[in-house]
ROFI-608478 format. One record per residue (C-alpha): y, z, x. Coordinates in steps of 0.001 Angstrom, whole numbers, plus 500000, padded with zeros to 6 digits. Layout:
BEGIN
c2/c3/c1
Y/Z/X
...
This chain:
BEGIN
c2/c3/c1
743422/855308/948700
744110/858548/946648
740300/859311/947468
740455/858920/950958
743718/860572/951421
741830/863736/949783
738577/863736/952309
738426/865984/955248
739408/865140/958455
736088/864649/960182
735166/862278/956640
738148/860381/957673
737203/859704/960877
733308/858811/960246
734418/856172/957636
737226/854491/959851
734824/854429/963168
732222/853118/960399
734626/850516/959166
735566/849678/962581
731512/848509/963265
731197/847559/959877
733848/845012/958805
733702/842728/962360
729999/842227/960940
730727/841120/957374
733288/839067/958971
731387/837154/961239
728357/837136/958709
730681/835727/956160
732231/832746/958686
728395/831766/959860
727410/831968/956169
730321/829648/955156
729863/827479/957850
725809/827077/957069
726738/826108/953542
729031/823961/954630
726881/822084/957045
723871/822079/954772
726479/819990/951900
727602/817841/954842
723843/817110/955485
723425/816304/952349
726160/814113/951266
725495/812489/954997
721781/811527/953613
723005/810661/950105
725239/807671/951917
722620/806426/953906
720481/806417/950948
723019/805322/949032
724030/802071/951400
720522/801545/951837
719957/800645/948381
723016/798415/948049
721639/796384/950813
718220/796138/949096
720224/795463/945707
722074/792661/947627
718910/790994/948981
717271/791100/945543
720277/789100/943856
720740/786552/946619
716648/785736/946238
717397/785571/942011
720602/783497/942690
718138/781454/944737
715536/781158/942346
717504/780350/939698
719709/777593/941539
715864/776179/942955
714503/775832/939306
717642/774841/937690
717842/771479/940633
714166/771480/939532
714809/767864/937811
710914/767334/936814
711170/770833/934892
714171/769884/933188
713008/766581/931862
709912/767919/930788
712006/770542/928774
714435/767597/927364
710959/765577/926367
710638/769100/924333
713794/769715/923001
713861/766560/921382
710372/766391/920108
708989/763705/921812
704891/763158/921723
703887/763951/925285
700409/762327/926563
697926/765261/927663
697461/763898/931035
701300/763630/931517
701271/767344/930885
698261/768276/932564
699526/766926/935586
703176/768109/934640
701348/771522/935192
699252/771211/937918
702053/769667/940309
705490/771593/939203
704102/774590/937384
701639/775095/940119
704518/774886/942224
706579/777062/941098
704128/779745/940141
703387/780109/944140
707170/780339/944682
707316/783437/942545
703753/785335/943801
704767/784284/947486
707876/786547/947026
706958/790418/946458
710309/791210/944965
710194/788793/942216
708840/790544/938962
708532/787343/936776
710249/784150/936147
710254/782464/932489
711703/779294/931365
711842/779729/927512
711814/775785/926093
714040/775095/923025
710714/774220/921465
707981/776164/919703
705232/773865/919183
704218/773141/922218
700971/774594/924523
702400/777414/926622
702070/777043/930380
701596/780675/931913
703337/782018/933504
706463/780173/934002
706733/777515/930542
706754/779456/927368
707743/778634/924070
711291/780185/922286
710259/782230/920453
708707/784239/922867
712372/785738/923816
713082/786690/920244
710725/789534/921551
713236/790808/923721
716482/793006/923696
718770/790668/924971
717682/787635/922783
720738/787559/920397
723163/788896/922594
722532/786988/925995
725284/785729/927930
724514/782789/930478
724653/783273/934056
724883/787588/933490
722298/790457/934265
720432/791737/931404
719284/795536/932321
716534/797881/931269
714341/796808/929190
710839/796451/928603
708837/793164/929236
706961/792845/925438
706803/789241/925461
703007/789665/925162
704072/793094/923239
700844/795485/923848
697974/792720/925163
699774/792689/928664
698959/796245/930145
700751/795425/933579
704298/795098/931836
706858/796798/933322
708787/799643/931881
712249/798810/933222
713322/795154/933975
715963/793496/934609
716846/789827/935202
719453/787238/935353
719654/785103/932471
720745/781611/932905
720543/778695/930154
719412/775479/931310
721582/772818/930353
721371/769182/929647
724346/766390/929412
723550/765090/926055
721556/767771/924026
723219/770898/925760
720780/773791/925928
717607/772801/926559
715629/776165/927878
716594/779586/929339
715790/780719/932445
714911/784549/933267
714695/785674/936737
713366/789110/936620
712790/791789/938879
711551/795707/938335
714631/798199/938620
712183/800747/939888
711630/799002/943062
715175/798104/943444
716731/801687/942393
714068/804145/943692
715662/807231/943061
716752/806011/939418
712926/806498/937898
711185/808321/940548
710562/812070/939195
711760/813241/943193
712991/816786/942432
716827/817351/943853
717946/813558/944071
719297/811748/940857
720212/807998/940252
721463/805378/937789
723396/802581/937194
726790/801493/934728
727560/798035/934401
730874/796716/933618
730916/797638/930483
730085/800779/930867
726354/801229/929778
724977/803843/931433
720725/802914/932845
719242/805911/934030
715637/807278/933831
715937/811009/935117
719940/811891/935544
720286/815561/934457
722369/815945/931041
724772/819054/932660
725780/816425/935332
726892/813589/932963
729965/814976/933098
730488/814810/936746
729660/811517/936410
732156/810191/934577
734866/812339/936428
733777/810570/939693
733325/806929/938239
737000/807597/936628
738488/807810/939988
736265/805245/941730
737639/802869/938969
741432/803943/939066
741226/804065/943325
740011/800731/943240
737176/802153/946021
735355/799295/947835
733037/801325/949516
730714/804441/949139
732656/807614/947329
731448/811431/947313
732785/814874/945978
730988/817860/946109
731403/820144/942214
729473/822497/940529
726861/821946/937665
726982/825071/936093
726169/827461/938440
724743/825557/941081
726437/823129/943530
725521/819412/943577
726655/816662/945316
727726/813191/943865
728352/810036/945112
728938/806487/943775
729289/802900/945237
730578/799845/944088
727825/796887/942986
729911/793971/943486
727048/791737/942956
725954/793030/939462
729490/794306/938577
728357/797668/938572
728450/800615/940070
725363/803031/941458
725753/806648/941333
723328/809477/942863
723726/813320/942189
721734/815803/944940
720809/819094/943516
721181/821465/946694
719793/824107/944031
716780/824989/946527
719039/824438/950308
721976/826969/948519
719109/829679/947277
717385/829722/950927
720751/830376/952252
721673/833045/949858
718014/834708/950463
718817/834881/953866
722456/836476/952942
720679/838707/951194
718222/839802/954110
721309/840238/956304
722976/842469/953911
720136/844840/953860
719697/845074/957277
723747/845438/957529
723670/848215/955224
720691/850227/956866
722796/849853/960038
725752/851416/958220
724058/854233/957359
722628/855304/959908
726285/854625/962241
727568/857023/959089
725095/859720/959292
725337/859531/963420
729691/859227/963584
729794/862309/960902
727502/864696/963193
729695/863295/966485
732925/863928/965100
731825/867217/962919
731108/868267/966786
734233/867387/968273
736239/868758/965450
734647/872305/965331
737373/874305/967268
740335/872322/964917
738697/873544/961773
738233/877203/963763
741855/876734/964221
742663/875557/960025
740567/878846/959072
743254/880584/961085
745936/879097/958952
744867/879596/955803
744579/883026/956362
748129/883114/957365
748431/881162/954083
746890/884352/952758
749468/886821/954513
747737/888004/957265
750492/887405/959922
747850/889626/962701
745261/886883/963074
745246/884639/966172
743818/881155/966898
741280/880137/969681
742874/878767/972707
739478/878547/974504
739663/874986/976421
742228/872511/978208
742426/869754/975698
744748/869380/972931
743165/871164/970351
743643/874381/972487
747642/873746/972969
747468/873170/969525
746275/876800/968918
748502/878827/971718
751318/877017/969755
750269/878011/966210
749976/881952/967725
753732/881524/969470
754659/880103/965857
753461/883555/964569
755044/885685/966635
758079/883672/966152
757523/883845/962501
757596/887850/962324
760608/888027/964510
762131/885826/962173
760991/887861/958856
762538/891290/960531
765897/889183/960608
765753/888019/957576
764767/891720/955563
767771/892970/957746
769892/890314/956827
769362/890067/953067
769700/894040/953165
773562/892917/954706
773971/890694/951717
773083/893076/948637
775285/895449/950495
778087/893478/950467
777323/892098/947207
777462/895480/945484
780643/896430/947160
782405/893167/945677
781200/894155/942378
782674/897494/942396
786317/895491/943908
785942/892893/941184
788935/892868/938500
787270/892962/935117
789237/889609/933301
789409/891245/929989
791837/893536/931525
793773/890773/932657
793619/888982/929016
794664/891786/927365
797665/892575/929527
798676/889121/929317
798293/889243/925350
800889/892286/925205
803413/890694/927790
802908/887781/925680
803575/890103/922068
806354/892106/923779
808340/888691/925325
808355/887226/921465
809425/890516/920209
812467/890248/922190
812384/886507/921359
811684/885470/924635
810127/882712/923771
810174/880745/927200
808558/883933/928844
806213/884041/925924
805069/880052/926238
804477/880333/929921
802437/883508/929544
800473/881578/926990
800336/878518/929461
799345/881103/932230
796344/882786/929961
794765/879200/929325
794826/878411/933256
793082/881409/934207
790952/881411/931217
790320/877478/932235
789734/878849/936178
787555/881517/935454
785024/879718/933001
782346/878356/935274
779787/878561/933092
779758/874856/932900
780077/872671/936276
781422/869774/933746
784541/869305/931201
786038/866307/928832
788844/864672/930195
790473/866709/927132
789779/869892/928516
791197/868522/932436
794117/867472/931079
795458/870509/929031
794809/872427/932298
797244/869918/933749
799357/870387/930812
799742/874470/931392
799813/873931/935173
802771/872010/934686
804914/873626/932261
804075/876992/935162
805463/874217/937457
808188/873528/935620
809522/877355/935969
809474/876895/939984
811820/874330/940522
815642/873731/939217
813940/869825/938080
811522/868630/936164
808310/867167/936597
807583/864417/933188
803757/863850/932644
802881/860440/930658
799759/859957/929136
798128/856469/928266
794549/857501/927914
792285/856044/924915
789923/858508/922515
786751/857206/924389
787804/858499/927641
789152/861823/926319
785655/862879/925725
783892/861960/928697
782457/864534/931400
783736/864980/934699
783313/867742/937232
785827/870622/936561
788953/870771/938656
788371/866965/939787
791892/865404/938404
794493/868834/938811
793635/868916/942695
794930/865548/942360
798351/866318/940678
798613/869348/942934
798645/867136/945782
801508/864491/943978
803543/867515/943455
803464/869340/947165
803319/866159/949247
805146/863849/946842
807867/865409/944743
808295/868695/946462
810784/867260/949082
813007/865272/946810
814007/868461/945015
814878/865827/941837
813510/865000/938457
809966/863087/938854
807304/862138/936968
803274/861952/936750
801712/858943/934985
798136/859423/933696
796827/855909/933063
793045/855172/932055
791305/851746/932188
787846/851213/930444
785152/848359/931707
781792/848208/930464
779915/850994/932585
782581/853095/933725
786102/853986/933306
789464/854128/936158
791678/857200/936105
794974/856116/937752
797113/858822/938561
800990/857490/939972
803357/859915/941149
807523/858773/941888
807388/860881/944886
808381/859578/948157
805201/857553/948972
803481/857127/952173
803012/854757/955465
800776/851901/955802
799354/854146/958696
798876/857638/956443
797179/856160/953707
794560/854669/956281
794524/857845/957943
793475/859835/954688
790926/857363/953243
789815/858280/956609
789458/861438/955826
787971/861204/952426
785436/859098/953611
784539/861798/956056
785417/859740/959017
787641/862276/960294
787060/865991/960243
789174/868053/958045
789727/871768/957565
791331/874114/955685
795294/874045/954937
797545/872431/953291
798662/868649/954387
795322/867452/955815
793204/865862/952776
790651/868586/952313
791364/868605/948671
791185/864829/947984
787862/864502/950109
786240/867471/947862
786810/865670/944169
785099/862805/946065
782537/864907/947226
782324/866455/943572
782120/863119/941904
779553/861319/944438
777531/864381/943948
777434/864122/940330
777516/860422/939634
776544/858683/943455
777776/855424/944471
780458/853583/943952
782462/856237/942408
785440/858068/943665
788433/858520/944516
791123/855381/946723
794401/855887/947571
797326/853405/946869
801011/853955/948059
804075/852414/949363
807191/854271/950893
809802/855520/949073
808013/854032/945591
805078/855966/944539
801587/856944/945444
798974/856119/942873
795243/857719/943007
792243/855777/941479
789474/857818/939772
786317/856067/939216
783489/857947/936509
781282/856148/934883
780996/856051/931431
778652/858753/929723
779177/858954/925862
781232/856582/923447
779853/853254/921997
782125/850543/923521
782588/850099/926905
785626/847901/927184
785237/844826/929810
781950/843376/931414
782969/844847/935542
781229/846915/937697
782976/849406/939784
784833/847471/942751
785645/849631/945643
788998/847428/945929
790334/849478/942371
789689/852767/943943
């Protein structure tokens, strides 16, 4: 801001029009670009539900054809007396078994290639002497060569694992298998064989093993065993934050949230497996959608900022144009700046800029009219300053006479004439010192002390002053000739008329920022009606000039004090008829360490 407040005018004007062109574009640039990310992350978590529900019906097919399998070779009741004749060791004729395996085994062998989903089914016998019938009959200790041997649980999904029954002779074993594992069971000897009913994940979970750049899947079971084959290791996080709330949601159906993968932006999504008591999750990578759209940002930029430039460069020569009679018209002024009062601006033109310039010339003549006045006028004021100067009353003169009135009166032991010549000499020495718009309170009220006892000479009564002010006030400033204006006024418009003994009570009150002078006079008071009128007046709500009687002195100390100190201090006015009038004087506090009470000035004291 500083910078562009110190550009020239025709500056300021080319980058404002500029900004005017330039800022609607970056707007609208910004609200299409937003809006193109936006749809390209709805696109994409759009596609990753499809995909996503797509594979949960597959999943849901494959386990109803295993549940099916499973139940059709566990009713098989030829397979599961041929497995009892081998759990307990029984000698089994050849031709019982040859036919054994050309009727069931045959039989069930063409269930399992007639169905393309099926991977393998094994029956592992509780037997391991006996001749293997491939590839459905196999002995037990063929399973020992698998994971989930030891730690099998009937009728549950075993996941990803490798098929090495056959370990490295079988070259068409699948990588990553999974099956449901049911034990066969018989009345009498219990566990006679288990069955496996396998299938190949990578069939079932495409995106879980596929290396398809962008689009990320695996699987966690109930227990929460993570299968996966390609899942990126910075989103593994992310993964867990979105199965967390899946879990404590209690979400039925497919879930999404789109986060950030370090610095790119990814979107993840999970659905429940209710079948396999799982849950699959998929992670797009919109690395490659975000980058095409932020190369195309990019493009737009440039092509924004070329356009920029070249509105700059063609605004600065149009307004450099219009503006060349106003700066005609600014090299006028600065050479009045300079002093040369003679020169005269262009007025060539009807528009504004030529007013403009017949005004600045009337200005001129207007301005050495006024300079003539002003030499003559000043010339007036010297003059009359000199001649006070040689009618001024040197006050050493008036000192020293004082002194020897003062030396003569105690010679003749006048001693009353002597103390009110002394009294007199401090007054006018107190009047007369302006070198210093400030006093103490000290210094204000020994002037009231000698104004008084110079009082006191006047009148056939007396006037009393009372004091009850502490230390901390006596030495705080206040604006000279603030409080005696005050007493002045007790004594003319409050005692005066009685014509009896009176008195003056000083009174100060100390809070923590400031301090209350209350001045009370037992004169004859005032009206309901006058004291509105005057706080009238010393608010400056009602004009007041000079004399006696009308307030002008009141409303200057509270002119004097809000000059020096501001709001709220002042001066108020409280009185009652025939009692007393009492004057509130509020200063705040400006040296001492305590500060009395925790108040702030109330208007209400005053």
């Amino acid at each position: 801001m500083k910078w562009f407040s110190r550009q020239k005018l025709n500056a300021k004007f080319t980058a404002v029009i500029s900004l005017i062109v330039f800022i609607p574009l970056v707007v609208i640039y910004i609200i299409l670009y937003g809006n193109l990310k936006k749809s390209t992350i709805s696109q994409a978590r759009s596609l990753m539900e499809n995909t996503m529900v797509q594979t949960y019906s597959e999943v849901q097919k494959t386990v109803d054809l295993c549940n099916m399998s499973t139940q059709m070779f566990l009713n098989n009741q030829n397979l599961k007396d041929f497995l009892v004749r081998l759990k307990r060791g029984d000698d089994i004729p050849t031709e019982e078994i040859v036919a054994f395996y050309q009727n069931d085994i045959a039989m069930l062998e063409r269930l399992v290639n007639s169905n393309p989903y099926l991977y393998r089914i094994r029956v592992y016998a509780q037997n391991d002497d006996f001749s293997e019938m491939m590839p459905i009959l196999f002995r037990q200790q063929r399973m020992e060569a698998l994971p989930w041997a030891d730690s099998y649980v009937s009728g549950q999904w075993q996941f990803d694992y490798k098929d090495e029954v056959f370990g490295s002779l079988n070259t068409r074993a699948a990588d990553h298998v999974m099956s449901l594992v049911t034990e066969i069971e018989d009345y009498e000897l219990g566990t006679i064989g288990v069955l496996e009913v396998a299938v190949d994940m990578s069939r079932i979970f495409p995106y879980m093993f596929e290396e398809e750049a962008g689009d990320y899947s695996s699987f966690v079971d109930e227990y929460g065993t993570v299968y996966t084959g390609n899942w990126p290791e910075e989103c593994s996080g992310l993964r867990e934050e979105l199965l967390a709330k899946v879990q404590a949601q209690d979400i039925q159906a497919f879930y999404d949230m789109e986060a950030k993968a370090g610095k790119e932006t990814v979107v993840i999504g999970c659905i429940p497996v209710r079948e396999l008591s799982g849950y699959l999750m998929q992670v797009s990578d919109l690395h490659e959608e975000i980058h095409m759209i932020d190369g195309q940002r990019n493009i737009f930029l440039v092509v924004i900022a070329v356009v920029f430039l070249a509105v700059l460069l063609l605004t600065n020569w149009i307004v450099k144009v219009l503006l060349g009679r106003f700066y005609c018209i600014l090299g006028t002024i600065r050479q009045v700046q300079e002093g040369n009062l003679e020169v005269q601006a262009p007025e060539d033109g009807n528009d504004e800029i030529s007013e403009l310039g017949a005004q600045i010339n009337k200005m001129l003549d207007r301005i050495q009219i006024l300079i003539g006045e002003n030499v003559n006028r000043e010339l007036l004021v010297k003059n009359s300053e000199i001649r006070a100067l040689q009618n001024q009353i040197n006050a050493h003169f008036i000192y020293n006479v004082l002194e020897s009135i003062k030396m003569m009166a105690e010679i003749q032991e006048e001693y009353d004439i002597s103390d009110a010549v002394t009294s007199l000499g401090r007054l006018l020495r107190y009047s007369m010192r302006w070198v210093s718009q400030e006093v103490t309170v000290r210094e204000e009220i020994q002037y009231i002390r000698d104004y008084l006892d110079l009082i006191n000479l006047r009148y056939d009564y007396e006037i009393m002053l009372s004091l009850n002010i502490p230390d901390l006030v006596y030495e705080q400033k206040i604006p000279k000739m603030s409080l005696q204006p005050i007493v002045e006024n007790a004594i003319v418009h409050g005692i005066e008329e009685l014509a009896e003994n009176a008195s003056i009570y000083i009174k100060a009150k100390v809070f923590e920022e400031y301090f209350v002078l209350e001045i009370t006079d037992s004169g004859k008071g005032m009206t309901a009606a006058q004291v509105k009128e005057l706080e009238r007046k010393i608010a400056g709500e009602i004009e007041v000039s000079g004399g006696s009687g009308n307030g002008i002195g009141l409303k200057n100390v509270q002119d004097r004090i809000r000059i020096a100190f501001g709001e709220p201090y002042g001066i108020g006015v409280i009185s009652r008829e025939g009692c007393f009038t009492k004057v509130t004087v509020t200063i705040p506090i400006t040296r001492g360490e305590e500060k009395g009470q925790h108040e702030k000035p109330d208007d209400s004291r005053r």
